[in-house]
matplotlib code that plots the C-alpha trace (Angstrom):
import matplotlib.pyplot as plt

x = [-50.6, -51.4, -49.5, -50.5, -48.6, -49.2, -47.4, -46.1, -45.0, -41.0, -40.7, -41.2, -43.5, -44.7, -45.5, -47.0, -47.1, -50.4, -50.2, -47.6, -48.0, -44.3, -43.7, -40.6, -39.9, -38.7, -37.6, -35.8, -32.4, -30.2, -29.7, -33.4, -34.4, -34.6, -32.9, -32.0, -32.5, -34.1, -34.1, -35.6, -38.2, -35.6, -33.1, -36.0, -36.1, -32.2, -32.7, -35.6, -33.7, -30.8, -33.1, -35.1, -32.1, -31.0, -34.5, -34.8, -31.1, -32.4, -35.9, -33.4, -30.6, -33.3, -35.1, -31.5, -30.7, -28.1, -26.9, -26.6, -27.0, -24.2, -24.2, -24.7, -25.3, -24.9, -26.0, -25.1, -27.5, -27.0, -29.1, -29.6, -31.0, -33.9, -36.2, -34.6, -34.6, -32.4, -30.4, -27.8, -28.2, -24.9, -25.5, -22.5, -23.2, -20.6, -20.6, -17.6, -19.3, -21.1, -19.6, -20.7, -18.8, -18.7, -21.7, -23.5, -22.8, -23.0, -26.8, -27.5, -25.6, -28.0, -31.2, -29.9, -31.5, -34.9, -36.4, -39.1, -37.8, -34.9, -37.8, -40.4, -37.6, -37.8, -34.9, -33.5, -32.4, -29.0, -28.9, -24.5, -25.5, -21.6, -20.2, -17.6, -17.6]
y = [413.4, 416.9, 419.7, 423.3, 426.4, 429.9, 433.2, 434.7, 437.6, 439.1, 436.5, 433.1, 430.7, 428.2, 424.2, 421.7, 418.1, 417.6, 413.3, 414.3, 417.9, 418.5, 421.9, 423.5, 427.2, 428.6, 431.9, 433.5, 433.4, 436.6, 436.4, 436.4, 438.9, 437.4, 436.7, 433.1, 432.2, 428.9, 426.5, 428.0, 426.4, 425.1, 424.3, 421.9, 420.1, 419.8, 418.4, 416.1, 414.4, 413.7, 412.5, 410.4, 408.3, 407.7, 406.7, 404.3, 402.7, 402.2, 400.4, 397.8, 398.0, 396.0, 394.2, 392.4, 392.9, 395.3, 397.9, 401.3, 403.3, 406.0, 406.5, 410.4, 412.6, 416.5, 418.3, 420.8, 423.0, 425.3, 427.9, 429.4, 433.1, 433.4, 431.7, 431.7, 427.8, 424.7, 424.0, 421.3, 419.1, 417.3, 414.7, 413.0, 409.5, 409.0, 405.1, 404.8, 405.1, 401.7, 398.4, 397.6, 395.2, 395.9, 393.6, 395.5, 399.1, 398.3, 397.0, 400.1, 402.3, 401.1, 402.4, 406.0, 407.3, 405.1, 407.5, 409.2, 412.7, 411.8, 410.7, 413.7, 416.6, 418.2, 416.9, 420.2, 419.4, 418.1, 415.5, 414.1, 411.7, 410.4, 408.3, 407.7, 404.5]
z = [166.3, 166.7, 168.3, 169.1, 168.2, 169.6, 168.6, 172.0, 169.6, 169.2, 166.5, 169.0, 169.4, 172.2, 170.4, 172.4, 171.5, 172.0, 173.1, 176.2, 176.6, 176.9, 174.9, 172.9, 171.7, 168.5, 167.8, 164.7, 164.1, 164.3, 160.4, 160.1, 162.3, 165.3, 168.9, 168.2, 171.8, 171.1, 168.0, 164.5, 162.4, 160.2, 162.6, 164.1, 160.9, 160.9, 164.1, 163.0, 160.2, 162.7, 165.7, 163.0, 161.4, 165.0, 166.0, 162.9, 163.2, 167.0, 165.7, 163.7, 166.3, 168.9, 166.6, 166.0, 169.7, 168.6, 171.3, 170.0, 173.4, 173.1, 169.7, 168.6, 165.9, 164.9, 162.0, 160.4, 158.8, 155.5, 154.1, 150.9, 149.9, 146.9, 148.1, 152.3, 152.3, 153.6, 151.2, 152.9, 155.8, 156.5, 159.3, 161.0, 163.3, 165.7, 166.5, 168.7, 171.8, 171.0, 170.8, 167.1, 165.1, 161.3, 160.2, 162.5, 161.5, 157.7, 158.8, 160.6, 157.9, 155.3, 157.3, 157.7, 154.8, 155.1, 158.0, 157.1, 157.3, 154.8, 152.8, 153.3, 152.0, 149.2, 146.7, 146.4, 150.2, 149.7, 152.8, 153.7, 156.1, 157.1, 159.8, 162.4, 163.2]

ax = plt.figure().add_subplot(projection="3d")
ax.plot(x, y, z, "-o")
ax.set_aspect("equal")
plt.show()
């Protein structure tokens, strides 16, 4: 996988995902500087571990013909000053949309920390992945 990054300048940059093509922005937040008109570095990793745990729970919800469609999450991102860094991620997966029974979620509950952005963050990162079921 490889994608492309350019520096359009005014604190954003243009990614590309190089396999589709299909690009994002980021740009600085306002309490770093920036305009915070589009999602910042670390917001994208928030976003990552969020989108990942959903995307793994999905990978074991078919493979058991489970049907998660509907199913959200939203994170919540908080920083820390010396060294600027991610301190807390608390995730929050909202099941109720879904018709899961209680086997089922406990199955899926028990993946939500095996993706592998969970697993790539530093262990300073303190990850709250909770849900609403």
């Amino acid at each position: 996988m490889l994608v492309d990054v350019v520096y359009l300048g005014e604190l954003r940059t243009e990614c590309t995902h190089g396999p589709s093509r299909s690009s994002l922005y980021t740009d600085a937040p306002r309490d770093n500087e920036g305009k915070g008109a589009a999602f910042s570095p670390t917001d994208l990793v928030a976003t990552a571990l969020a989108s990942c745990i959903l995307t793994i729970m999905g990978i074991k919800a078919r493979d058991k013909k489970i049907e998660l469609k509907g199913a959200t999450a939203r994170v919540e991102k908080h920083m820390a000053d010396n060294p600027r860094r991610i301190s807390k991620l608390h995730v929050i997966i909202d099941t109720r949309a879904t018709e899961l029974g209680e086997a089922q979620i406990k199955y899926l509950k028990h993946f939500a920390k095996h993706c592998p952005v969970h697993q790539s963050l530093h262990p300073d990162v303190k990850q709250v992945v909770e849900f609403i079921c």
